[in-house]
C-alpha positions, -999 to 999 in steps of 0.1 A, spaced: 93 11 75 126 29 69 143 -7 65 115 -19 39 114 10 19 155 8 17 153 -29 3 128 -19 -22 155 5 -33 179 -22 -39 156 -41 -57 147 -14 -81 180 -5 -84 191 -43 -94 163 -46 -120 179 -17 -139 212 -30 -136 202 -65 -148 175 -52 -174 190 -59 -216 160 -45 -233 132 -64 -212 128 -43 -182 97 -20 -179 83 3 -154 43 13 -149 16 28 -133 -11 9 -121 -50 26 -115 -80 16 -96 -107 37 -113 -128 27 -81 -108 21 -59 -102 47 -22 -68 47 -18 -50 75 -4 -17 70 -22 8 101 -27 1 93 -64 -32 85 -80 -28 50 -81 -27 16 -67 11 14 -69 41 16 -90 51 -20 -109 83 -31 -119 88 -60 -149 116 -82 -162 110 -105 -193 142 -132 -185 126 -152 -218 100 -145 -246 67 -150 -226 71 -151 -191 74 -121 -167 88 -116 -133 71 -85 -117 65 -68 -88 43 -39 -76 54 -12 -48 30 7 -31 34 39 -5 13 61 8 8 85 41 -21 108 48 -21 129 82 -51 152 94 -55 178 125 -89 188 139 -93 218 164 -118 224 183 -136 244 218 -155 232 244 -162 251 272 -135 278 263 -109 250 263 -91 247 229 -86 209 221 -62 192 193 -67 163 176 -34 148 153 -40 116 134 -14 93 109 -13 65 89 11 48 67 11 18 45 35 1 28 31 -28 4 54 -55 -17 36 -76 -43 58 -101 -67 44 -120 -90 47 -139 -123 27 -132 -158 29 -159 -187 18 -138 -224 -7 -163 -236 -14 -152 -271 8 -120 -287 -2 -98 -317 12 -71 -336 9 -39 -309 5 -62 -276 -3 -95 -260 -29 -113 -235 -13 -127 -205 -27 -147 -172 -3 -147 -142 0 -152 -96 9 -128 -73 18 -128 -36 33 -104 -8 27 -82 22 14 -51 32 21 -31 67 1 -6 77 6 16 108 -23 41 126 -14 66 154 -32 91 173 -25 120 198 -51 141 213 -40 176 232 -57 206 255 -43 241 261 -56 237 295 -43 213 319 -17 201 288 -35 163 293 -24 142 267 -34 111 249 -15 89 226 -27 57 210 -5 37 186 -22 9 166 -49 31 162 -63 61 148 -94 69 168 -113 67 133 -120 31 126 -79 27 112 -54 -3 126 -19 -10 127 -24 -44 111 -1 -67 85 -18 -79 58 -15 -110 35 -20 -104 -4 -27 -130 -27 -44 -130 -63 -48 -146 -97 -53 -120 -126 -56 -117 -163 -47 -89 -184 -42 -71 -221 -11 -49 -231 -13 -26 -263 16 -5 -275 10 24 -285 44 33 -298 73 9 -294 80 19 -255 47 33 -245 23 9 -235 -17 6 -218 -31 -19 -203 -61 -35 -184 -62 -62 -156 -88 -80 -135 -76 -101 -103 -90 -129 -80 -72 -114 -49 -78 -124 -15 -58 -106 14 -63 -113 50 -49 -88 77 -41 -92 114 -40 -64 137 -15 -52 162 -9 -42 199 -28 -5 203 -8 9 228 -23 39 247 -10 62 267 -27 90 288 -11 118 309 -33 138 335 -33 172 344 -14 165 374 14 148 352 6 112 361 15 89 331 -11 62 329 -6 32 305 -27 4 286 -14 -22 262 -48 -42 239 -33 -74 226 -65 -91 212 -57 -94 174 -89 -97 155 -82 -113 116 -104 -99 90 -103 -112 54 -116 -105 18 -119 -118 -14 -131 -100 -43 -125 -91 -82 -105 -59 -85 -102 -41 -118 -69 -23 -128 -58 3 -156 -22 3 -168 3 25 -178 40 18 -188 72 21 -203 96 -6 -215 133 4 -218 
């Protein structure tokens, strides 16, 4: 994760550096979608204009959520601690099919990767039993790596000469694999008990997927 967000870095970094008047930087929103990003949206975009019509772009998206449940049965006070993380990459290209005065209409592809990862520990102030499960979050939540891929069209309108909306719909079809859940349990007597699930179920989805957009060109 560290590694992935630190090349995203130098990428962003590099798009500045190479950017002469082209480069632009947006928001991108899913009025329906459920994502739990750190900001309300589907991810931050990046997008380089190396000639006229044609755009080189590529959407970044980060988000954690964490919860902690308490609760007593029996007098004994249990804990409940559960994580996940995702991180996304998603280049793609955009061609401007028709241009007017305050924006343009553009089609465009798009492919990258998504890693998610799911933990879980559960506690007692009893016996101090632990468990700990990694590839899962006891809620229905995966480890998994997952394959994006999508055809979209879209409309820009300026709305002064930096500040720009937008609207997109995408064809995208993304296919993710699950990991190893690892779990480990420790008794009250202190015996360490271990369990690695390597079945690696595939699940896929296609689907149209609106998107609201909001950006800045330098």
């Amino acid at each position: 994760m560290k590694k992935a967000i630190i090349i995203f870095a130098s990428i962003f970094v590099s798009f500045v550096s190479f950017a002469q008047g082209g480069f632009g930087i947006e928001v991108n929103v899913d009025p329906f979608g459920t994502n739990q990003s750190i900001l309300p949206t589907n991810g931050l975009k990046l997008r380089y204009f190396p000639i006229e019509r044609l755009a080189v772009r590529g959407t970044f998206n980060f988000s954690m959520s964490s919860a902690t449940n308490h609760y007593i049965v029996s007098a004994v006070e249990y804990e409940e601690k559960r994580n996940i993380t995702n991180f996304g990459v998603v280049p793609g290209i955009e061609y401007h099919l028709v241009k007017f005065e305050k924006g343009a209409v553009y089609a465009g592809v798009e492919c990258g990767f998504a890693i998610q990862n799911a933990s879980y520990k559960g506690t007692n102030d009893n016996d101090n039993s632990m468990i700990g499960v990694t590839g899962y979050d006891n809620n229905e939540n995966y480890s998994n790596t997952t394959l994006n891929m999508g055809v979209f069209t879209g409309v820009d309108y300026y709305l002064t000469k930096n500040l720009y909306v937008g609207a997109e719909l995408g064809l995208r079809y993304n296919s993710a694999k699950n990991k190893n859940i690892v779990t480990e349990s420790i008794d009250y007597g202190g015996q360490l008990t271990k369990y690695v699930y390597e079945k690696h179920p595939k699940s896929e989805r296609l689907g149209f997927v609106p998107t609201l957009r909001f950006g800045w060109t330098f």
